[in-house]
C-alpha positions as CSV (number, residue, x, y, z in Angstrom):
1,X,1.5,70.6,-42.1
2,X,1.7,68.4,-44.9
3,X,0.8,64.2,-44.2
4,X,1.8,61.6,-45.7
5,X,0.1,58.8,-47.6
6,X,-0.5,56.4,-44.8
7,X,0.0,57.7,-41.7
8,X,-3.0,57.2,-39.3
9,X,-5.2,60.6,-39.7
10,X,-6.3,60.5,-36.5
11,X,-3.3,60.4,-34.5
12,X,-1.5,63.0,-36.5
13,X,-5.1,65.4,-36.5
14,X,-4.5,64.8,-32.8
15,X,-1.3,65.9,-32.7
16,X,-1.5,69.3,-35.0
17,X,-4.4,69.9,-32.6
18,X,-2.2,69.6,-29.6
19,X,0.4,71.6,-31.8
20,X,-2.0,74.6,-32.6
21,X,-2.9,74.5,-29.2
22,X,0.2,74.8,-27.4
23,X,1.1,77.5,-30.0
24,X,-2.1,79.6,-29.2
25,X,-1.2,79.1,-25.9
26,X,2.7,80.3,-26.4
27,X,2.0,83.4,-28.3
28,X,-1.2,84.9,-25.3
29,X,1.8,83.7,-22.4
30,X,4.6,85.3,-23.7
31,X,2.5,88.6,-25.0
32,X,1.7,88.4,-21.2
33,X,4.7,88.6,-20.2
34,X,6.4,91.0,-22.3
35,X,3.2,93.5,-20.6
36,X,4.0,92.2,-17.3
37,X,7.7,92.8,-17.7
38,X,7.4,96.9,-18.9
39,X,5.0,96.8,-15.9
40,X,7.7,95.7,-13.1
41,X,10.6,97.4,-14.9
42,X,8.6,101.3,-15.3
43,X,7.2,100.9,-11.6
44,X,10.9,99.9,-10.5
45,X,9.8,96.5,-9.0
46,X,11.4,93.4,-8.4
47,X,10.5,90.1,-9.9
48,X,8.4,88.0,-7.8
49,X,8.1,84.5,-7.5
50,X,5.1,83.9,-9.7
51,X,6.8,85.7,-12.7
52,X,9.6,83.4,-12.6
53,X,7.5,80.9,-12.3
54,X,5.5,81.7,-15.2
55,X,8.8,81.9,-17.4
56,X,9.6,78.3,-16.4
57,X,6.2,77.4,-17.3
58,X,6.7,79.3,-20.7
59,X,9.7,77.4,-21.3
60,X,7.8,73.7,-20.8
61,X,5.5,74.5,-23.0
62,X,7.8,75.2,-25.9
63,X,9.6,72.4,-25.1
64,X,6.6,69.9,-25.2
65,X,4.9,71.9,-28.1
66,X,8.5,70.8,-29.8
67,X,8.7,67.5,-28.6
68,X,4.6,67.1,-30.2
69,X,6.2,68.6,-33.2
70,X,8.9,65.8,-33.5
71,X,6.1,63.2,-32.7
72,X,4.3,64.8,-35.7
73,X,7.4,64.3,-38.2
74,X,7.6,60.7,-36.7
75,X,3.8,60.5,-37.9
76,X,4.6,62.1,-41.4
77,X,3.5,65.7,-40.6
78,X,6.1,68.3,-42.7
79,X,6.4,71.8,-42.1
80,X,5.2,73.9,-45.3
81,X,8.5,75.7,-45.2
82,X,12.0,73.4,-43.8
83,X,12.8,77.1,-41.8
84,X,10.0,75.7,-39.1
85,X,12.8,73.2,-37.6
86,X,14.9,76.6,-37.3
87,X,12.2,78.4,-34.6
88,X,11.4,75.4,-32.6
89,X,14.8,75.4,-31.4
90,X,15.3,79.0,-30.8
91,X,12.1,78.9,-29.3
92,X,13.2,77.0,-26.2
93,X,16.9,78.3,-26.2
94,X,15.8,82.0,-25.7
95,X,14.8,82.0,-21.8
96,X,18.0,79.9,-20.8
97,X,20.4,82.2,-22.9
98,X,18.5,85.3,-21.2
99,X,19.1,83.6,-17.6
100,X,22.7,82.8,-18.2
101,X,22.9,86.7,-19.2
102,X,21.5,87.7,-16.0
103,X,23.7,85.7,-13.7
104,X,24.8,88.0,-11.3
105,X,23.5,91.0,-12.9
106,X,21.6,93.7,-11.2
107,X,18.1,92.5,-10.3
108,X,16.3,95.4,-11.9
109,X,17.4,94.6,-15.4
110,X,15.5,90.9,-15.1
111,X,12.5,92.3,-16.3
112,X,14.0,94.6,-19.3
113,X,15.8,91.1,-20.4
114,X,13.1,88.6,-19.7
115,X,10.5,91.1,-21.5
116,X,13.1,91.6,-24.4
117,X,13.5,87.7,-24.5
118,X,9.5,87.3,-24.5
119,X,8.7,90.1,-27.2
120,X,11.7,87.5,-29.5
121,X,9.7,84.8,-28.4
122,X,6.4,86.4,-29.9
123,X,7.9,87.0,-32.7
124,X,9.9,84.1,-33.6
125,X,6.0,82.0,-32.3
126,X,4.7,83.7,-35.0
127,X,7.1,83.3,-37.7
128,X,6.9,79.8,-36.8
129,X,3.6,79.5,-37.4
130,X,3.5,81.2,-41.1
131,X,6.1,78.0,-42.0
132,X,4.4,75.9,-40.8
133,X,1.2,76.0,-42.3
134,X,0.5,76.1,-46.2
């Protein structure tokens, strides 16, 4: 992330720390769950609980690691590559749009869709990363 002239350094150096954090934090949670999801789906399991509640969990943190990342623009933080503002979004769209799929679908296929979701998720974390630094 690029600053500009300005802008109060330790504020923003907060925030990019906050950023990096959350994003280290995205990438190990939803690699977690993409195992845990081929886990449940080979042994023929239901979800439980705790793995739904770990996707809603997921889904916070890429919603306040995006709302940081806002608060970093509003500090004078920019993205190496303007494509970054394209995987925030899809970031935090991916778990609802796999939920509204599953709507009254056949509980078995929740962890084939949620792990699908997750391994996108990975991939799009990591993409988002590579624009966003120089």
């Amino acid at each position: 992330m690029r600053a500009s002239v300005g802008t109060d350094n330790s504020v923003l150096s907060t925030l990019v720390y906050v950023h990096s954090g959350l994003f280290r934090a995205g990438l190990i949670i939803t690699g977690f769950i993409v195992i845990w999801s081929v886990a449940l789906y080979l042994r023929k399991l239901a979800s439980s609980g705790s793995y739904r509640a770990t996707l809603v969990l997921t889904e916070g943190l890429f919603i306040v690691q995006g709302l940081i990342g806002i608060a970093m623009f509003f500090a004078g933080a920019r993205p190496h590559d303007p494509l970054h503002w394209l995987y925030g979004p899809l970031l935090v769209i991916v778990l609802p749009l796999a939920a509204s799929y599953l709507s009254g679908r056949d509980g078995r296929r929740e962890a084939l869709v949620y792990g699908l979701a997750a391994l996108f998720m990975f991939g799009l974390a990591i993409r988002a990363y590579m624009t966003g630094h120089v």
